[in-house]
DORO-509225 format. One record per residue (C-alpha): residue number from 1; x, y, z. Coordinates in nm, 3 decimals. Each point is the difference from the previous one (the first is absolute). Last residue first. Layout:
<rs>
    i        X        Y        Z
  NUM        X        Y        Z
...
</rs>
This chain:
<rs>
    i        X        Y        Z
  434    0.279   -4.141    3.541
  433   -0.178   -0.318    0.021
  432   -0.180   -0.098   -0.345
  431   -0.230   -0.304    0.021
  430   -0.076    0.068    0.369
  429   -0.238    0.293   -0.092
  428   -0.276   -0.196   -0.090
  427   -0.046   -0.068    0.376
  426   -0.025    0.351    0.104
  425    0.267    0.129    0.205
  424   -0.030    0.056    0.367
  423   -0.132    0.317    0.227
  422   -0.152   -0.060    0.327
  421   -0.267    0.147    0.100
  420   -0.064    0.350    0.196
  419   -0.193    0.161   -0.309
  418    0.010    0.362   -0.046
  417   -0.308    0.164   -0.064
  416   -0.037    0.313   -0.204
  415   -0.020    0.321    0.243
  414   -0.376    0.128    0.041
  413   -0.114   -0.320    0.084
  412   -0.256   -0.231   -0.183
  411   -0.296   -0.134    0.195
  410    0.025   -0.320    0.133
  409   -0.194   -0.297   -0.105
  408   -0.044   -0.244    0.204
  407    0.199   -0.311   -0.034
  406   -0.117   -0.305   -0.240
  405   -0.108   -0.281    0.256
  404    0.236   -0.305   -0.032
  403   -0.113   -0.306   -0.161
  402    0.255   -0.229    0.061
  401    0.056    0.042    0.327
  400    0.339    0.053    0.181
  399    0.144   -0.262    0.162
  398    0.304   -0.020   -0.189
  397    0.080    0.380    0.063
  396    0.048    0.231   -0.308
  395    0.325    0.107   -0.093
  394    0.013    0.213   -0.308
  393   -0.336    0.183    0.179
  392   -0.203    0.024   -0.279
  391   -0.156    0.369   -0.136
  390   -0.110   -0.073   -0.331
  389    0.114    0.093   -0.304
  388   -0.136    0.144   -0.312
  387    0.247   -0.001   -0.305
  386    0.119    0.319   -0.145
  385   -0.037    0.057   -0.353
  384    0.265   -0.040   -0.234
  383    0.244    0.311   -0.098
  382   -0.003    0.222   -0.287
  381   -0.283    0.249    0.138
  380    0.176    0.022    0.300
  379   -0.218   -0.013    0.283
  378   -0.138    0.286    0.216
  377    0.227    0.189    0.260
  376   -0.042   -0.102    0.380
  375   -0.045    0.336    0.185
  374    0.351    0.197    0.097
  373   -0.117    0.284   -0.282
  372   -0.308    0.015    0.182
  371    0.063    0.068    0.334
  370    0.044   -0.221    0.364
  369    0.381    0.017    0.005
  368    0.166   -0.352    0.063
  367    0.237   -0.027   -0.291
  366   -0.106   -0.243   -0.282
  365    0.087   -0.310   -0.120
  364   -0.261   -0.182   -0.214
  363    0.125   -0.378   -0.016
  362   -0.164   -0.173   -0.336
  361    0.052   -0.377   -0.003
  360   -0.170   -0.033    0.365
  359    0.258   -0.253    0.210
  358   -0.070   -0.325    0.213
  357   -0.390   -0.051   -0.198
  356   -0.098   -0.279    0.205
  355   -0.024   -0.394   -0.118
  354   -0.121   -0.218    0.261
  353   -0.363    0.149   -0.002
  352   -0.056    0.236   -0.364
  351   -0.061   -0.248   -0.231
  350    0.073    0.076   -0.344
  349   -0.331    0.042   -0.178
  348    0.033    0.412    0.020
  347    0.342    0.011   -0.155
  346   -0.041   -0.200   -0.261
  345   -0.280    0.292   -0.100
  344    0.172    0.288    0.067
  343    0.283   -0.113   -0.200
  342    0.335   -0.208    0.113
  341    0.312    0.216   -0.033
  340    0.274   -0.213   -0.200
  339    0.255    0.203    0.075
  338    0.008    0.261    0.324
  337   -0.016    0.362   -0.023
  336    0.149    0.216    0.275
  335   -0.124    0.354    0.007
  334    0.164    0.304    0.243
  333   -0.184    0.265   -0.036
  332    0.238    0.328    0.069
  331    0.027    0.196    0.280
  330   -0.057    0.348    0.149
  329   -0.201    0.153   -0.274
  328    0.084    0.285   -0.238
  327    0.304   -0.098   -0.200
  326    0.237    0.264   -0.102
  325    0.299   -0.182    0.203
  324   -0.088   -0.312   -0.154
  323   -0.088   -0.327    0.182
  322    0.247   -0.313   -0.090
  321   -0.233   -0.275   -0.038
  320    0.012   -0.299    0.241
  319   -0.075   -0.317   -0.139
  318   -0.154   -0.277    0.208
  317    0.103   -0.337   -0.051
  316   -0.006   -0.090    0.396
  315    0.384    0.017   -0.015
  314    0.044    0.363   -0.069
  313    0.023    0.142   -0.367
  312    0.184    0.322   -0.040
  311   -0.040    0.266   -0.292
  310    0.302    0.247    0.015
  309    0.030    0.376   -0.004
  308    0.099    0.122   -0.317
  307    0.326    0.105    0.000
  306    0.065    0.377   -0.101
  305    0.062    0.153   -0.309
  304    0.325    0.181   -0.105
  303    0.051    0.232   -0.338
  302    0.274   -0.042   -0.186
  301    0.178    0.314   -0.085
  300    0.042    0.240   -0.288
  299    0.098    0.337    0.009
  298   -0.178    0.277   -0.227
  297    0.063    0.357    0.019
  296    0.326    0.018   -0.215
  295   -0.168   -0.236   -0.234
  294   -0.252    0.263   -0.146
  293   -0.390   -0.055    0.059
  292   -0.299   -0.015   -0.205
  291   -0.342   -0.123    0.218
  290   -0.253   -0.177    0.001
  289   -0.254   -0.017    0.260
  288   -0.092   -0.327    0.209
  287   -0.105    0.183    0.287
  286    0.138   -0.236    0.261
  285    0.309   -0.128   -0.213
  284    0.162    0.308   -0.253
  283    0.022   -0.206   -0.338
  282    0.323    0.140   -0.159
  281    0.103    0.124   -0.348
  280    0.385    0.032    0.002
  279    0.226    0.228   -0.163
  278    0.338   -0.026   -0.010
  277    0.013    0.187   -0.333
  276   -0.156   -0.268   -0.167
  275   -0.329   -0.191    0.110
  274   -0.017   -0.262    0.222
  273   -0.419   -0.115    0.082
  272   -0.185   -0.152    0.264
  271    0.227    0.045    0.325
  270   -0.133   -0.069    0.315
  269   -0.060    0.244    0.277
  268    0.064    0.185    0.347
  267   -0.096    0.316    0.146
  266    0.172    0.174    0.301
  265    0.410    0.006   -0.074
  264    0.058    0.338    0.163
  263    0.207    0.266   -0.238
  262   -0.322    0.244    0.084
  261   -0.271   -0.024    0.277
  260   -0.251    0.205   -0.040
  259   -0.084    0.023   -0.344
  258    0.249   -0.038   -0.276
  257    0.305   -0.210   -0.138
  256   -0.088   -0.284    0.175
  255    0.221   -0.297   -0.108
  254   -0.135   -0.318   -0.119
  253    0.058   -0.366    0.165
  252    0.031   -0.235   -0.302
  251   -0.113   -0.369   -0.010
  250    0.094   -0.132   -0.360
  249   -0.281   -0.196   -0.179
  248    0.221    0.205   -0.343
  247    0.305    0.007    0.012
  246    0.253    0.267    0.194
  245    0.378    0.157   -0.128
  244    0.278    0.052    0.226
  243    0.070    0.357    0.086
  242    0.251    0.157   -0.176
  241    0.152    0.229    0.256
  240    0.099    0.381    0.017
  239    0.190    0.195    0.208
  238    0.107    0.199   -0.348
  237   -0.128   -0.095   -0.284
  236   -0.221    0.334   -0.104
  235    0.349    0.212    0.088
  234    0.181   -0.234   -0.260
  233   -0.282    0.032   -0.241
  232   -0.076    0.327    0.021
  231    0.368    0.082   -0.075
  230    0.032   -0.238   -0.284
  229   -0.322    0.147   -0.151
  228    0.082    0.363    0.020
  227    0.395   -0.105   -0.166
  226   -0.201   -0.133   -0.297
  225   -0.242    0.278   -0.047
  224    0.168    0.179   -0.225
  223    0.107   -0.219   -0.227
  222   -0.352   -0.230    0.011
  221   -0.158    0.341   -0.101
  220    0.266    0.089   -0.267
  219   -0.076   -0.387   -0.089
  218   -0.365    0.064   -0.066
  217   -0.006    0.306   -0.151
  216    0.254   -0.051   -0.306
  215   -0.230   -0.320   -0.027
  214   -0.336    0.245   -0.036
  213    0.182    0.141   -0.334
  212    0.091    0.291   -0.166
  211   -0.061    0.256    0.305
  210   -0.285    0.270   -0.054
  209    0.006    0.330   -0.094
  208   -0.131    0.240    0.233
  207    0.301    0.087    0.084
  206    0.050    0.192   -0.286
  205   -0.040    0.356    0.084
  204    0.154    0.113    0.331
  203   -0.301   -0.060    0.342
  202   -0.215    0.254    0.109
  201   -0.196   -0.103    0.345
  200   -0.352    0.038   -0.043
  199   -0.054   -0.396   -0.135
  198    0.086   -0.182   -0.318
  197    0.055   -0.352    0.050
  196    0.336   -0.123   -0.045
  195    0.134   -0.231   -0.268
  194   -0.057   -0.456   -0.026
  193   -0.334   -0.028    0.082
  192   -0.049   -0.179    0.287
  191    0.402   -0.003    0.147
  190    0.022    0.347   -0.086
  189   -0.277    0.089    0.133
  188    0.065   -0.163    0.367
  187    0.290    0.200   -0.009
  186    0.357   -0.126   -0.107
  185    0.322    0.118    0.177
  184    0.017   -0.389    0.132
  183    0.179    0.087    0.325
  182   -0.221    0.362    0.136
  181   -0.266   -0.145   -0.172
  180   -0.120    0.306   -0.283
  179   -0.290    0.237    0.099
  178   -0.289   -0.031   -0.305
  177   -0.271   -0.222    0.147
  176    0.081    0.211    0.334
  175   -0.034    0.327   -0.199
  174   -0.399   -0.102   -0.128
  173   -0.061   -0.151    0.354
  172    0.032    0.371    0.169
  171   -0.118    0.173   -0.295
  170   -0.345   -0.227    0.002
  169    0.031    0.073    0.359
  168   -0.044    0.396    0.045
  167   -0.180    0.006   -0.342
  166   -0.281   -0.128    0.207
  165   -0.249   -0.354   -0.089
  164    0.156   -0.242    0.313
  163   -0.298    0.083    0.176
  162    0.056   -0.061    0.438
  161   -0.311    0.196    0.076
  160    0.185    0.312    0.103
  159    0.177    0.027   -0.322
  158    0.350   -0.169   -0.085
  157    0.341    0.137   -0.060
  156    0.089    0.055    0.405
  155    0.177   -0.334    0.023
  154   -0.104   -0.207   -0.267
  153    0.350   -0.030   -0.159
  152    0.122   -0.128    0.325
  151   -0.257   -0.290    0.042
  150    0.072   -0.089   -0.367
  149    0.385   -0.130    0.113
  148   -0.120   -0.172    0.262
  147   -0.243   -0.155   -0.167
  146    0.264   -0.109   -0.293
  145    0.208   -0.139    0.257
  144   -0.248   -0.199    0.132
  143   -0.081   -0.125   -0.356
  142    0.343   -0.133   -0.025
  141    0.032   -0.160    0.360
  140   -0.295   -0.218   -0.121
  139    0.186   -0.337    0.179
  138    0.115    0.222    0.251
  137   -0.351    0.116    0.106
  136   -0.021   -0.343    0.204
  135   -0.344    0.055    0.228
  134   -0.127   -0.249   -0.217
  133    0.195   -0.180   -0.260
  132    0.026    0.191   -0.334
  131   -0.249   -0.086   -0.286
  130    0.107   -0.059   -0.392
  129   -0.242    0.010   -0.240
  128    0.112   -0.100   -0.356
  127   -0.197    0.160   -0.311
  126   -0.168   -0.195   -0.203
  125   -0.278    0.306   -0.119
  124   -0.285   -0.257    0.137
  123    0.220   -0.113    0.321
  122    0.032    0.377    0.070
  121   -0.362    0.072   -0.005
  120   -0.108   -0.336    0.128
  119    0.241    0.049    0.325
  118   -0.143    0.357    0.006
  117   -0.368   -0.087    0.016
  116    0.067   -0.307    0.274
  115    0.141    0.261    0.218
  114    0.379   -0.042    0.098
  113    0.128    0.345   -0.075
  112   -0.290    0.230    0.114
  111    0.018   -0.196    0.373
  110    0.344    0.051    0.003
  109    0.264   -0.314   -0.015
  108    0.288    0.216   -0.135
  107    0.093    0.081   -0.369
  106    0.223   -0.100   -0.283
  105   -0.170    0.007   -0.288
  104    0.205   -0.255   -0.293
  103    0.006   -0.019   -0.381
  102   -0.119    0.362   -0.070
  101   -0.236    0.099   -0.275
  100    0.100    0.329   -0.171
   99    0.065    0.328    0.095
   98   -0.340    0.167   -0.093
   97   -0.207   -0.252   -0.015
   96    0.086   -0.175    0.302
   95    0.010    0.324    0.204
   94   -0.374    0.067   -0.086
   93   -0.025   -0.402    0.080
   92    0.162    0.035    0.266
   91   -0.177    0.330    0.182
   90   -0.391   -0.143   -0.108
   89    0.092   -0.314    0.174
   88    0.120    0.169    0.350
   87   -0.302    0.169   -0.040
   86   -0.226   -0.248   -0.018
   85    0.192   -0.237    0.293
   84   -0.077    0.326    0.249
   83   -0.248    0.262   -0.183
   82    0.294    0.285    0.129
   81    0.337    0.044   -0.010
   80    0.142    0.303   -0.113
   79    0.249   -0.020   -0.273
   78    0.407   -0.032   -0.002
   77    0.216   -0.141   -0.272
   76    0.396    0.000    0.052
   75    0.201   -0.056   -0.251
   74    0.309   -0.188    0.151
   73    0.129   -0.082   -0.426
   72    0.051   -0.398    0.102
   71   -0.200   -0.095    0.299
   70   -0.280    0.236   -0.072
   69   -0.219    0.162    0.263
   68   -0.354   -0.017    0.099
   67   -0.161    0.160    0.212
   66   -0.335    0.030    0.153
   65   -0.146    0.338    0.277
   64   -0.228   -0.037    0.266
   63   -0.051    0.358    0.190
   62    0.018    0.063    0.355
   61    0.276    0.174    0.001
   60    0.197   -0.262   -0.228
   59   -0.093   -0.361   -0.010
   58    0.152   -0.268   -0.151
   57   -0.047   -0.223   -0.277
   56    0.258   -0.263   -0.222
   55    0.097   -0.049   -0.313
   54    0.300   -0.151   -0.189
   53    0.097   -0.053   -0.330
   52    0.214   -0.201   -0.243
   51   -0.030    0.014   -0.395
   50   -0.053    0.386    0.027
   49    0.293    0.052   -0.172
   48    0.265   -0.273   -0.120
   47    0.234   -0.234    0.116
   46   -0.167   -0.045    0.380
   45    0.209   -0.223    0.208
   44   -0.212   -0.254    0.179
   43    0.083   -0.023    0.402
   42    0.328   -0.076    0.115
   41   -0.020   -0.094    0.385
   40    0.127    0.145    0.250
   39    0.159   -0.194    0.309
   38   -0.250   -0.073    0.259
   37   -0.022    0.194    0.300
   36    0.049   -0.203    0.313
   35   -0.299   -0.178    0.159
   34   -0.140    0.151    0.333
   33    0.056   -0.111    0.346
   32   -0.173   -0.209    0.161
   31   -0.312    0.115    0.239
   30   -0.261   -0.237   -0.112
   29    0.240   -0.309   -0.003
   28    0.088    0.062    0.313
   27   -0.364    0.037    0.144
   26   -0.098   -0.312   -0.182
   25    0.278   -0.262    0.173
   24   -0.019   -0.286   -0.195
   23    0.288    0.060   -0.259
   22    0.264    0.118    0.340
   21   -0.139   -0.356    0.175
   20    0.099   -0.185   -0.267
   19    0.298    0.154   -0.083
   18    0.139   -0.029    0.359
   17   -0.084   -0.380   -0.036
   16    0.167   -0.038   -0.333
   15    0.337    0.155    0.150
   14    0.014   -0.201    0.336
   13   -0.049   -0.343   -0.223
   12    0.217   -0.173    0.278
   11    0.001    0.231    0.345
   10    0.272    0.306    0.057
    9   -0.043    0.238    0.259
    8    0.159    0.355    0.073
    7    0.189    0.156   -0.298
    6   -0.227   -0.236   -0.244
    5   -0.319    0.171    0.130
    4    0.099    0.363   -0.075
    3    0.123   -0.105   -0.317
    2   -0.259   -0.141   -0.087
    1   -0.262    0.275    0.089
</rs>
């Protein structure tokens, strides 16, 4: 848009103006384009088995199936899911005992994950939950892999009803836990315990044995996976950006990344919380929900709020109040209230001849519709009460009598009454003049 502008006109503070008008306009900041990638980011590098793992659920002809996989060894642990936050209990703690308490779960933000019952379960055996932003499976790209992986060894190895108890699939997972990587030449048992697992595939006597020590693991691992890494991380980094980072109070618009209208920049919030990982907890305005979101789908901007219309005194002393668009009469009350205002009772022994009322101190405007919104509204209940004046002509003829007859009464129209005389300021307005 600048450049556009600068080819053909040119005006002092051109630049500031254009952004201006390109940060207020709502229908271009809902359809900008998306953030770049993010470069990746090293996560915690597991040094033993089972002391990192992940987890995650999905569902598999129409059966719910858990697992969890190790960071380290890959061992992949698969159940069916059922009893929701219960059973996802019952399946760590077996695993817990059996392979040893972890130091971090790394999981997404499902129902069965973020229950108040898990969070005490894992916060009781200290282990350190960590939760990948929504609709961001790249953070948890480790258990997606392992659910991948499980999907194909279910194919055609489980029962009608989706049981995971056949030979068909207990030899299926039994040979995966014992296939060597195709770069580390280790299998997921050798990493866990050190030898192969026997299984129904003969193997020469003595490799059962296992190796002298876990270090000779470790850095034939790191060996062998050293040119892996460097190539994932060159092909992760490319077209990517490092974003700069947000604080908390931050205004954030926030990517859709489902529903009906994806990549648009709907929903808008403030941030509450900065975790690691470029992860932010934001406060979603309208519904006030909380939610965990990766900086790639943030973008902060400062939100715009009109003027408020102005309040406007004329030169009677009458203040006009700006009427609201949401507001259900016409027109506002106007009220002007003077200082000093005598009481009822002063009031009534001042003499009324020689001295008229010029100007009532309350002024009711209303639009001339006979119905009962347009009717004369009661008092305030913070305001004085209205003093009772009488109808005196503000010049009266000299020959006039002194003791005029009081006018007949006339019944009250169906419009208020508006009076033909002619308006001046009270006298104990004089002091202050606007």
């Amino acid at each position: 848009m600048t450049s556009r502008a600068e080819s053909s006109v040119f005006w002092p503070g051109i630049t500031p103006a254009i952004s201006a008008i390109r940060a207020s306009c709502q229908q271009c900041n809902r359809a900008a384009p998306s953030n770049p990638s993010a470069p990746p980011t090293a996560l915690m590098n597991a040094e033993y088995p089972f002391q990192c793992i992940c987890a995650d659920y999905f569902r598999y002809e129409g059966c719910n199936y858990l697992v969890i996989v190790d960071r380290y060894s890959n061992w992949p642990i698969v159940e069916r899911a059922n009893d929701g936050a219960r059973g996802l209990i019952d399946c760590l703690r077996r695993t817990f005992v059996t392979f040893g308490i972890p130091d971090e779960l790394s999981s997404d933000g499902g129902p069965e994950f973020t229950s108040t019952a898990t969070r005490a379960f894992l916060k009781d055996w200290g282990v350190n939950h960590r939760l990948s932003s929504v609709a961001f499976p790249h953070s948890n790209c480790r258990a997606e892999v392992g659910v991948k992986t499980v999907k194909r060894l279910l194919m055609d190895n489980t029962n009608l009803d989706g049981s995971l108890e056949t030979d068909l699939f207990q030899r299926a997972i039994l040979q995966y836990r014992n296939t060597p990587d195709r770069d580390t030449k280790l299998s997921p048992a050798m990493c866990v315990f050190g030898r192969p697992i026997r299984d129904f595939i003969p193997i020469p006597p003595g490799r059962y044995k296992p190796h002298s020590t876990w270090r000779e693991t470790l850095l034939a691992r790191e060996e062998a996976l050293r040119n892996r890494h460097m190539l994932s991380a060159e092909r992760l980094s490319e077209h990517t950006k490092r974003l700069p980072q947000l604080s908390v109070g931050d205004h954030v618009r926030i990517q859709n990344q489902v529903g009906q209208n994806p990549l648009k920049w709907d929903k808008t919030g403030v941030i509450i919380e900065v975790r690691q990982f470029d992860q932010y907890v934001i406060k979603v305005d309208g519904s006030g929900r909380v939610t965990l979101r990766n900086r790639k789908f943030l973008k902060k901007y400062v939100p715009v709020y009109p003027n408020p219309p102005p309040i406007t005194v004329d030169k009677a002393g009458i203040t006009h109040w700006p009427t609201l668009p949401n507001h259900t009469t016409k027109e506002k009350v106007a009220y002007q209230t003077p200082p000093n205002r005598p009481t009822d009772k002063q009031a009534s022994q001042q003499p009324q001849v020689g001295s008229p009322m010029e100007n009532p101190p309350y002024v009711h405007v209303t639009p001339g519709h006979d119905s009962q919104e347009d009717r004369p509204q009661p008092r305030p209940a913070d305001t004085p009460p209205t003093i009772a004046e009488p109808l005196v002509n503000p010049d009266p003829p000299t020959s006039a009598p002194a003791n005029h007859p009081p006018p007949p009464e006339v019944p009250p129209p169906s419009t208020p009454r508006r009076s033909s005389r002619h308006v001046r300021k009270p006298k104990w307005h004089k002091d202050f003049d606007m």
